[in-house]
Phi, psi and omega in degrees: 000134151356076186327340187276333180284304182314307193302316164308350166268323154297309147351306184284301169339296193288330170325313188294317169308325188263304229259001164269344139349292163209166094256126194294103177001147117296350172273348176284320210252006180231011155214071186263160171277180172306299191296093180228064159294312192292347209293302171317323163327301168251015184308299183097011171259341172260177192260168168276321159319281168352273200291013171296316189286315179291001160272007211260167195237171184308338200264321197276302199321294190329291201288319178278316203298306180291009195247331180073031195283316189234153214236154170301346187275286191312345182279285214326298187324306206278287198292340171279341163307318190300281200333306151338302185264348146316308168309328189274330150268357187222005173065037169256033176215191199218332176224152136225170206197053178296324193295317184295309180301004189255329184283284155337295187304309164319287203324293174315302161349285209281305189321306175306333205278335218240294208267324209029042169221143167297139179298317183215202166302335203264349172335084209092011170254118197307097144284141177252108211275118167295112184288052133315286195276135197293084157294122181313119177111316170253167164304119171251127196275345191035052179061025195225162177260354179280337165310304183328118157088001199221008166192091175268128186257144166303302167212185198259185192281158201309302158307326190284327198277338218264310200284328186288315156307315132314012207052013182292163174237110178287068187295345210180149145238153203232152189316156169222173177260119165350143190061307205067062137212048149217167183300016171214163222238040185265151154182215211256009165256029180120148151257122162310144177277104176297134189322290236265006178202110176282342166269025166219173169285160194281333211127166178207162001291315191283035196284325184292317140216092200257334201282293197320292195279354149286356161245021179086338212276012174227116185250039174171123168228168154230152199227147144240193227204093192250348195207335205121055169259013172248293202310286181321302182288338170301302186323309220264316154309332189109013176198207204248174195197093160246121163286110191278169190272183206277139152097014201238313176256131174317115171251007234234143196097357147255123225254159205218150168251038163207058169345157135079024122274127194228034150276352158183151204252077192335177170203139151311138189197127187295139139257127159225199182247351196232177156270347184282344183271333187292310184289349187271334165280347153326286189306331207288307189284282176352320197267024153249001182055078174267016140292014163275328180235013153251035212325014148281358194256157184288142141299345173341110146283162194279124185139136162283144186328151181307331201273343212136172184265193205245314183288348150324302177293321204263019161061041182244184160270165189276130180269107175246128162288109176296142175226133191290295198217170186260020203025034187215327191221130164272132193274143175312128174344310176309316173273299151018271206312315196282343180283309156000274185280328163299317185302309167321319151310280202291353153271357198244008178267139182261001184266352182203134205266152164227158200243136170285131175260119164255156193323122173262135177020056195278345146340279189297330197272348163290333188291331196264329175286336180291322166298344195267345184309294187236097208275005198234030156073017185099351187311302148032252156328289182310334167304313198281304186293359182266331186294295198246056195073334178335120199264159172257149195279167182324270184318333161319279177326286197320280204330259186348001226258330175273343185289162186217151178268147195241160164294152152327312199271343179271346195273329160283327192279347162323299163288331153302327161303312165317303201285332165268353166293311189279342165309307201263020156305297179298317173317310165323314187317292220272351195264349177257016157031059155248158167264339159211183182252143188250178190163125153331140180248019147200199187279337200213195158279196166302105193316159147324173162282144208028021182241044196270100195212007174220115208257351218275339181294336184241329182293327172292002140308290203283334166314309196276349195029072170263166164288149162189132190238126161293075145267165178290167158245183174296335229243168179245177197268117195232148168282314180312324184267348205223061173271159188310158193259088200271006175230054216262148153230129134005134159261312198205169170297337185287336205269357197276312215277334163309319168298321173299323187296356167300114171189131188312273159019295180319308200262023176314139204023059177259144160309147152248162160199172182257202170224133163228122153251159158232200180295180181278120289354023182258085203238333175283328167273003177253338170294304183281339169301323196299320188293290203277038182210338209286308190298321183303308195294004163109349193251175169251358186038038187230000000 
């Protein structure tokens, strides 16, 4: 079969599958605007109960399932409808399974019912899976049709089982991009849509789900996250994130199409809608020990020190270093503003001091994570789309297109390079005596379509393998507020080619959002800086 036929037949399964669900007018889908956030809303498919629930974020389901304002079934319900009719504007998802999860749910019902205890933290709370990760029973295509009919998983990945065993529930898996490896979500189920401009990206890897969960039908995913595949898609929506450092959230069971490369390292990672939801899949998975059955993993439980966060202990103010800019990309007018006005803020607070961060060689360090994406020069790859034809899309090639097959001996002095690279980075770190970096998360807002091409606001983390948690600000992307920078000069070509990509008009209502990263395991301190920066700006992270 046809790489074009499988895809037109998945493609079709899941429609059908969403559209049995909810379905969505034809007079709705044949006049939508940019902006189609609002839809599940105004549709007339959900109920006022429904949308009650679906406003509610992880922590709040979680919390009306057990108080018993809502049954798990009426969440499971409310939120695979939301999904639906999201899949039907944004193209995000690769599976749904409402029934089997209804099914699930009852079970959680009866249990609360019989028992008046939770199976877990996750009780009764809908999650959505990036298809990546192995669910029993279903496919996982990791983005290619040659996958198609041929990785059904025997059981699920470590997380999903981690997560199931909390009561979480599972419906639906959401779209990636050919490869999993660019900043936009295209492949052969569709390019996602950004919800809230439909003419940018959702985000990649984990764009399917940034849509999903901007758009209610999800108040909790998981994602992962090797160049900004969590960070990026939170961003261009609009809602939260973290990338924990390698070894701390379970990855194993989510399948890759370069098994065994350890030159740089994928990580597993939550999107939600609040930060109390990033940490509560922390805690719910962490308080499972999964280094008991994975032995790449920390015993690190998830919490801070008793005393506090380290400028706690030591009865200080919190030191966050601002980084402007990367000295490789100057960020697009929008994010400007949005950093701005955080900075601005975060100045007028007595709990917190702030500091200019400057960038150390963030060049040099794109140039050495860009080498390490593919030691075998993309070959791989090219193997797998080639079983049923498959072309490769734009942002493939552009990825591919530098990469080279290395040698045993070029793949060690690679990783000597990394590796002294990231020694004197921390030295850089530790010598700007900050406890995180506030910083852009990328170059611009949610980019156009097919032009996601300067990875660095994010990729320079997963080199260093630091944390980084991703929230929104208030504020969007205005042609009025965000004109081009008509005396703009270039720093270097990625920074020439960003600029161009630019034009107000285009990115009109996209979310901004920042970055707080810190060192490495302080993923429990990037979370309370998050807090204690969310509260300056006027937010509850809730």
């Amino acid at each position: 079969m046809s790489w074009e036929n499988i895809a037109e037949a998945q493609r079709a399964r899941v429609l059908q599958a969403t559209q049995a669900a909810a379905l969505l007018l034809p007079s709705t889908l044949s006049d939508l605007s940019r902006d189609v956030s609002s839809i599940p809303a105004t549709c007339g498919l959900l109920t006022p109960k429904q949308l009650d629930i679906v406003e509610l974020d992880a922590t709040g389901i979680r919390d009306a399932v057990l108080a018993k304002k809502f049954s798990a079934v009426e969440v499971v319900e409310a939120v695979g409808k939301t999904a639906a009719i999201a899949h039907q504007l944004t193209s995000c998802l690769t599976d749904f399974f409402l029934s089997e999860a209804i099914e699930d749910a009852k079970k959680l019902d009866e249990h609360l019912a019989k028992t008046g205890k939770p199976v877990g933290a996750l009780h009764g709370v809908p999650v959505s899976i990036k298809d990546t990760f192995d669910v029993t029973g279903k496919e996982t295509s990791g983005s290619f049709t040659a996958w198609i009919g041929h990785k059904v998983a025997k059981e699920n990945a470590q997380v999903v089982q981690i997560l199931r065993d909390a009561g979480a529930i599972l419906y639906c898996k959401t779209n990636l991009p050919q490869t999993v490896m660019h900043l936009e979500s295209h492949s052969f189920w569709g390019r996602t849509l950004n919800p809230f401009n439909r003419d940018l990206t959702a985000g990649g890897s984990s764009g399917g789900e940034s849509a999903l969960i901007a758009m209610r039908g999800s108040p909790l995913g998981v994602g992962t996250d090797i160049g900004g595949s969590v960070r990026s898609p939170a961003a261009c929506c609009g809602i939260y994130t973290l990338r924990p450092t390698i070894g701390r959230v379970p990855a194993s069971g989510s399948r890759s199409s370069q098994p065994g490369r350890d030159s740089i390292v994928a990580v597993a990672g939550p999107m939600a809608r609040s930060a109390r939801d990033v940490s509560l899949f922390m805690s719910a998975v962490l308080s499972a020990s999964p280094h008991l059955n994975d032995p790449l993993l920390s015993d690190k439980p998830w919490a801070l020190h008793p005393a506090g966060a380290v400028w706690e202990r030591e009865n200080r103010k919190l030191r966050v270093g601002v980084m402007w800019d990367d000295r490789v990309v100057v960020p697009q007018p929008p994010i400007r503003r949005a950093l701005r006005w955080a900075v601005d803020a975060l100045r007028a607070t007595r709990n917190i001091e702030l500091v200019d961060f400057e960038p150390w060689e963030h060049e040099k360090g794109y140039d050495i994570i860009r080498d390490l994406y593919f030691p075998d020069g993309g070959k791989r790859i090219r193997e797998i789309l080639a079983e049923t034809g498959e072309p490769l899309f734009p942002l493939t090639e552009w990825v591919l297109e530098p990469a080279r097959d290395h040698t045993q001996h070029e793949m060690w002095e690679a990783h000597v390079r990394r590796d002294a690279y990231r020694k004197d980075y921390l030295k850089h770190w530790n010598t700007s005596k900050v406890d995180v970096v506030l910083c852009p998360v990328g170059p611009g807002p949610a980019p156009a379509h097919d032009t996601a091409k300067y990875w660095g606001y994010t990729a320079q983390w997963n080199l260093l393998d630091y944390p980084c948690a991703v929230f929104p600000t208030p504020l969007r992307a205005s042609a009025e507020l965000d004109p081009v920078d008509q005396n703009f000069q270039p720093l270097v070509q990625h920074d020439r080619i960003n600029h161009e990509a630019y034009a107000s008009e285009v990115f009109e209502n996209a979310p901004l959002c920042l970055q707080v990263v810190g060192r490495r395991w302080g993923d429990e301190e990037v979370m309370r800086a998050l807090e204690v920066i969310e509260g300056a700006l006027g937010k509850d992270g809730a």
